[in-house]
C-alpha positions in Angstrom: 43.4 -10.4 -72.9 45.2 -12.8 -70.7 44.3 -13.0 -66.8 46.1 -15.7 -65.2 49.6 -14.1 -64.6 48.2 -10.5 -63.6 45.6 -12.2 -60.9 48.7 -12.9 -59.0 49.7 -9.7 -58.8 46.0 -8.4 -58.0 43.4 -11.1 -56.7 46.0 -13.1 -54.9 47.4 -10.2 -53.0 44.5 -8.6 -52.7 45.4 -5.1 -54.7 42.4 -4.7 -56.2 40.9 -4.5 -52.5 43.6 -2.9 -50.3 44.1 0.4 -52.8 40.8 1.4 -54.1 41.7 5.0 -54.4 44.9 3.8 -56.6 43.1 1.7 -59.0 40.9 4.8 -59.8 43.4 7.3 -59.9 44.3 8.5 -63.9 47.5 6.1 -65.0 49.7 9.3 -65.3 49.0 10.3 -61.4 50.2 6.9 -60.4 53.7 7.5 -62.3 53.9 11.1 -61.4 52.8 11.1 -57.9 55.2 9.8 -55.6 54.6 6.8 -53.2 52.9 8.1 -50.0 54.3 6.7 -46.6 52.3 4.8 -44.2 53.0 3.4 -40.7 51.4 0.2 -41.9 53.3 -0.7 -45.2 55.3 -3.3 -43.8 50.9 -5.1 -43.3 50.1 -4.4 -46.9 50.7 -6.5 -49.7 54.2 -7.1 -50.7 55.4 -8.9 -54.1 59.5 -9.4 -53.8 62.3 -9.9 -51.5 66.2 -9.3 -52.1 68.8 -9.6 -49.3 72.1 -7.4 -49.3 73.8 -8.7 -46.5 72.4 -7.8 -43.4 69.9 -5.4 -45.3 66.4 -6.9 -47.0 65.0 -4.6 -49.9 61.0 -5.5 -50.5 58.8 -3.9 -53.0 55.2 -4.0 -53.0 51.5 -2.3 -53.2 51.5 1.3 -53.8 55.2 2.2 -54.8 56.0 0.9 -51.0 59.9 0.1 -50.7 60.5 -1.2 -47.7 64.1 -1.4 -46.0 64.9 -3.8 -42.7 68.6 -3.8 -41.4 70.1 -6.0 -38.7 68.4 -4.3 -36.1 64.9 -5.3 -37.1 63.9 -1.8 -37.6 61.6 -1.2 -41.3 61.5 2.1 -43.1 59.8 3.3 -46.2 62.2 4.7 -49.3 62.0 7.3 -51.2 59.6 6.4 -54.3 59.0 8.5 -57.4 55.4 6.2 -58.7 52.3 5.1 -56.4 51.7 2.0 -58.0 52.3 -1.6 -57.3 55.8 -2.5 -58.0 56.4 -6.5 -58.5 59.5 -7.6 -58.6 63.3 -6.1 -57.5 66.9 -7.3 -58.0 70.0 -6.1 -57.1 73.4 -6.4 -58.5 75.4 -5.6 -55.4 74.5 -4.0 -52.1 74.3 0.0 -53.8 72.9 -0.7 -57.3 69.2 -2.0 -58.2 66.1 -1.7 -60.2 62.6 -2.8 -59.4 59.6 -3.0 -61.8 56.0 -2.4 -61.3 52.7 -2.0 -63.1 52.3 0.8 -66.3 55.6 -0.2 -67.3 57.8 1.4 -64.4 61.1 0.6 -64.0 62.8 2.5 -61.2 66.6 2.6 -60.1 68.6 3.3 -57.1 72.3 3.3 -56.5 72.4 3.9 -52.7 71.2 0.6 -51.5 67.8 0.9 -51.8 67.1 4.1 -50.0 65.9 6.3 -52.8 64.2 5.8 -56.0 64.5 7.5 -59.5 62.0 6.4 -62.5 64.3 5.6 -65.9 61.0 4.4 -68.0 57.4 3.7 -67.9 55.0 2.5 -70.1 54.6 5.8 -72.0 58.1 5.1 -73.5 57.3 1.4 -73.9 54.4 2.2 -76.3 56.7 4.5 -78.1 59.2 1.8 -79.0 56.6 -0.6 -80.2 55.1 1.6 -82.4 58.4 2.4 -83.6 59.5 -1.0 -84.5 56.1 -2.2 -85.9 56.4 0.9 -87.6 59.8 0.3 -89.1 59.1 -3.2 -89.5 56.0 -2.8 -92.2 57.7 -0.4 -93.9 60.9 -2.9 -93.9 59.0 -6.1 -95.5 56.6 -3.6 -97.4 59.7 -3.4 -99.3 61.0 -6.2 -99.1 57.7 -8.0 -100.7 57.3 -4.9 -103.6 60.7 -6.3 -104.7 59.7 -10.0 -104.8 55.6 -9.8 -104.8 55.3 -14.0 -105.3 57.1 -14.4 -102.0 54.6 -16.1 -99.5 56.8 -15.7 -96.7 57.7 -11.8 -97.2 53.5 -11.9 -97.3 52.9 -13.9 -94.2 55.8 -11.7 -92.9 53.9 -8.6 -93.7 50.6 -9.9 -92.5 52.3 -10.7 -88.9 54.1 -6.9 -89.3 50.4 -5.1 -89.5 48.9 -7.3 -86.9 52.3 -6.0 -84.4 51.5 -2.3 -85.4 47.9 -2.2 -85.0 48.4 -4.1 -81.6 51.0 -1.8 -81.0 48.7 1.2 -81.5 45.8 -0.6 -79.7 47.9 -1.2 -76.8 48.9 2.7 -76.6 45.4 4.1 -76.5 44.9 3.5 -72.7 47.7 5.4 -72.3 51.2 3.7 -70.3 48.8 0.0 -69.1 51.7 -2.7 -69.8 52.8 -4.2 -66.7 56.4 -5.3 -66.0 56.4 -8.4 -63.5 60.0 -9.2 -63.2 63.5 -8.1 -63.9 67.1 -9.6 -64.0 70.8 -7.7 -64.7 73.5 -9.6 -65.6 75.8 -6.9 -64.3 75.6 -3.1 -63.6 75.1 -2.0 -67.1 73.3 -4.6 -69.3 69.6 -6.2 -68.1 66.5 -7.0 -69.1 62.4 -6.6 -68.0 59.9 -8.8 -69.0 56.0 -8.7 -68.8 52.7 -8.6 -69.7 51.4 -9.4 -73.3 54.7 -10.8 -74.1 57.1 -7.4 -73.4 60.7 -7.8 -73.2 62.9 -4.5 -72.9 66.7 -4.3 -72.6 69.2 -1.9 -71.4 73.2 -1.8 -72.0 74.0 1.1 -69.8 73.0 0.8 -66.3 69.1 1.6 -67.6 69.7 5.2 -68.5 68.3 4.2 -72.0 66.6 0.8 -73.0 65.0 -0.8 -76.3 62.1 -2.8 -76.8 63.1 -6.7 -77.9 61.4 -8.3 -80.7 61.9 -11.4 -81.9 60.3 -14.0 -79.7 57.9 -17.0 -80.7 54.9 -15.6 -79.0 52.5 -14.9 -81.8 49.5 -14.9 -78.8 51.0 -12.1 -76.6 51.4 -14.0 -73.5 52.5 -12.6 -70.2 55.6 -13.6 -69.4 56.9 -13.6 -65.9 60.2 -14.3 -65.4 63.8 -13.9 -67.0 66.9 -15.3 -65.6 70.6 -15.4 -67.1 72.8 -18.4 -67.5 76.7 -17.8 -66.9 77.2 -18.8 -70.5 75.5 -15.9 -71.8 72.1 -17.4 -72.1 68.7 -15.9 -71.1 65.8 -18.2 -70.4 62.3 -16.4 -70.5 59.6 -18.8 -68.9 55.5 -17.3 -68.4 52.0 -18.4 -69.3 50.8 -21.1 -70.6 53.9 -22.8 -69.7 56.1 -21.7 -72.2 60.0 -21.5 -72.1 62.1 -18.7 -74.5 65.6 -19.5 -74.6 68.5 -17.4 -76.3 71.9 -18.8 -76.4 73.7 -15.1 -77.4 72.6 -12.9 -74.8 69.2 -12.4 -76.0 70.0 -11.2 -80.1 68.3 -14.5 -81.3 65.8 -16.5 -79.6 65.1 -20.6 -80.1 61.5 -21.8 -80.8 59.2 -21.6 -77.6 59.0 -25.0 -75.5 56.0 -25.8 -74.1 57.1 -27.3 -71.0 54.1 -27.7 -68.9 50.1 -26.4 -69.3 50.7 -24.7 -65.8 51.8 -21.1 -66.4 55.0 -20.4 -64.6 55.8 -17.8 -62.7 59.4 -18.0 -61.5 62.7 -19.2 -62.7 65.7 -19.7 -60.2 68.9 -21.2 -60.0 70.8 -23.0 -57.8 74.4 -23.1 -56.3 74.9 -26.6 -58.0 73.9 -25.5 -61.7 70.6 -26.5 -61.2 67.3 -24.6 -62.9 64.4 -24.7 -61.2 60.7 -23.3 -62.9 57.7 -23.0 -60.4 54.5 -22.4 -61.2 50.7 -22.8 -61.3 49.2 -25.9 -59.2 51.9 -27.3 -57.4 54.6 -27.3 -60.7 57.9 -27.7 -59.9 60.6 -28.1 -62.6 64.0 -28.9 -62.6 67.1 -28.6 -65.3 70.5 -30.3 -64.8 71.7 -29.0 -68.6 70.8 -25.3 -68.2 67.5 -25.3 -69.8 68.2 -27.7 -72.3 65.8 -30.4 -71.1 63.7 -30.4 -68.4 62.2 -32.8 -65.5 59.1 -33.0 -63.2 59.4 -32.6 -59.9 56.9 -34.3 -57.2 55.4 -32.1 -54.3 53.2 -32.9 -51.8 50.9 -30.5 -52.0 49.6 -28.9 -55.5 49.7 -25.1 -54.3 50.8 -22.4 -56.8 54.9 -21.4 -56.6 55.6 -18.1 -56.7 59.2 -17.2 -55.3 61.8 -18.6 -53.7 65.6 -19.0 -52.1 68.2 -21.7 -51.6 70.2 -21.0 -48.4 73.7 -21.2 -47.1 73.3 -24.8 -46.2 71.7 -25.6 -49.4 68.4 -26.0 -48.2 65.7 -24.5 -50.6 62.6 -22.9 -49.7 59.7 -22.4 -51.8 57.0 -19.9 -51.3 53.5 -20.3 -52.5 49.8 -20.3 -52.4 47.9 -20.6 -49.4 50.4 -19.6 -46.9 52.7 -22.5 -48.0 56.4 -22.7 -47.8 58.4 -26.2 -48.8 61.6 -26.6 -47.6 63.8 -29.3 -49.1 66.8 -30.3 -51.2 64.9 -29.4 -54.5 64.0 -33.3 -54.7 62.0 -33.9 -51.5 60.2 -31.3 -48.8 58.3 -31.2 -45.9 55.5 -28.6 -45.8 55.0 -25.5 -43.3 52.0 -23.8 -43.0 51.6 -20.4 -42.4 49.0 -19.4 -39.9 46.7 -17.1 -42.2 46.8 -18.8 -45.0 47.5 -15.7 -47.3 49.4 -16.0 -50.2 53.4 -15.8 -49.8 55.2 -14.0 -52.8 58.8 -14.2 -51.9 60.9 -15.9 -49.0 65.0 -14.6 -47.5 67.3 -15.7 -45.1 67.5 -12.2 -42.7 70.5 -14.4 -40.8 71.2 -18.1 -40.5 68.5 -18.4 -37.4 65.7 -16.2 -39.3 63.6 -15.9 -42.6 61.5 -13.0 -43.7 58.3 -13.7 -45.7 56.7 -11.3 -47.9 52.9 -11.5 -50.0 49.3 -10.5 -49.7 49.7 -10.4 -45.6 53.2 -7.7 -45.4 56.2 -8.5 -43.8 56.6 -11.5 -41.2 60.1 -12.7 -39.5 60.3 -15.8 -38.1 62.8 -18.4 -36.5 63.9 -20.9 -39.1 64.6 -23.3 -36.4 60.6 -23.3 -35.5 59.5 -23.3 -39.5 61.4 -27.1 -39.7 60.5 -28.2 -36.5 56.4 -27.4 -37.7 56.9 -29.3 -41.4 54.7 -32.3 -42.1 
């Protein structure tokens, strides 16, 4: 098993400690048992930020959805799962998902006030064993009909090793975590997460299918899917590694190893730009949509985790440590954040404020005091 993508999600934000009564709960409580409210959720570990205009959506620790509108006021949603949640995106200011450990993938079409659940990990098992199921019996005969075919075999072989760590994978019952999410519009998206899952939904999530097909004979995590406006999907996780798919996802080019650094976020820029953070201070940067990619220096080698590119074009980068960068996305100055806990994910609120979310909650502060305090 692979630890370095799901220790940001628990050792970095502290899960493991802050919810002891969660992680020893049975796994189908968690996705039955609805998230519990709590006068101090916007002080526990959150994972993600979205802005809808004046409105920020956060998901975190304990199935907490958190809502802050332009009078500074925070309230708790209405949750169907108590368990962490990782990463949310909306499509406009009514329609979202957000994604969280066992597989969950919940959706709301009011803005972010309440919650329904449209999978979990239960169903995600299913669907592997399905297609490893369909795909042995597929090249079983596909090889009976042409038995001196080394490829059908080495096919096969790769088929029986999917099913049995399809079936391996089901025994703890719904354990796959999902660690991010994007939708190209209201009806067609797509999860990605641990041990290399990718699932995929043309209408609006009300039913999704599991996504075979990438070069990632190891199972590792990936952690974060973007779309390009030409249709393409970049993929990008541990170890490093880039998926691309120039149709939308159907077929998927070789895996690029762009870095040793796993990476943990991809974003794009109002200028075309890509940008891949990750692991140790990696910073990445395409001008050609994925195609090829360039380092990026930093002046400090904390991990990247999330981040934003403002009105003005500034971009901020959140990170490990308490550290934010704010730059161009070629040269930044460094601010520090006073307790030094890991930030997850970074918004403008308004053009005088940002709202910082990770292992330490919620904090708002005055952009004009972040930028005079970077070194």
């Amino acid at each position: 098993m692979k630890t370095v993508t799901l220790s940001v999600l628990t050792l970095l934000i502290g899960v493991g400690s802050a919810l002891p009564a969660l992680s020893a709960a049975p796994l189908a409580d968690r996705l039955e048992r609805p998230s519990r409210p709590s006068p101090l959720a916007a002080q526990g570990p959150l994972t993600d930020i979205q802005a809808l205009g004046r409105r920020l959506v956060m998901v975190g620790g304990s199935g907490h959805v958190l809502l802050r509108d332009a009078d500074g006021e925070v309230r708790q949603a209405r949750v169907p799962a108590d368990l962490l949640l990782t990463a949310v995106h909306f499509v406009d200011s009514r329609r979202g998902w957000a994604v969280g450990h066992d597989g969950v993938i919940l959706h709301s079409d009011d803005g972010g006030e309440s919650w329904s659940k449209q999978l979990d990990g239960r169903d995600i098992n299913d669907m592997m064993l399905a297609w490893a199921e369909g795909e042995v019996e597929r090249l079983e005969r596909l090889s009976a009909a042409a038995p001196d075919d080394e490829s059908l075999l080495a096919a096969l072989d790769n088929a029986h090793f999917a099913l049995d760590d399809a079936s391996a994978g089901s025994a703890p019952g719904p354990s796959r975590p999902l660690l991010d999410l994007w939708f190209r519009d209201a009806r067609e998206g797509w999860a990605v997460g641990a041990y290399g899952i990718i699932v995929h939904t043309r209408d609006g999530g009300r039913s999704w299918e599991y996504v075979p097909g990438l070069d990632n004979p190891d199972r590792l995590h990936l952690n974060s899917v973007l779309g390009l406006a030409d249709g393409g999907l970049l993929v990008a996780g541990e170890g490093g590694r880039l998926h691309r798919s120039g149709d939308n996802g159907r077929h998927w080019s070789p895996a690029a190893q762009l870095t040793d650094a796993s990476l943990y976020k991809l974003l794009a820029l109002a200028d075309g730009r890509l940008l891949a953070l990750g692991f140790g201070g990696t910073l990445l940067a395409s001008q050609d949509a994925g195609g090829s990619w360039q380092s990026v220096p930093l002046p400090v080698r904390a991990g990247l985790y999330g981040g934003t590119q403002l009105a003005d074009g500034s971009l901020l980068l959140a990170g490990q440590g308490g550290v934010l960068l704010v730059g161009d996305g070629r040269r930044f100055g460094v601010w520090q954040a006073p307790h030094q806990a890991p930030l997850l994910g970074v918004s403008a609120v308004d053009g005088e404020h940002l709202a910082l979310v990770g292992s330490a909650g919620l904090q708002v502060l005055p952009l004009a005091a972040i930028k005079e305090q970077l070194k």
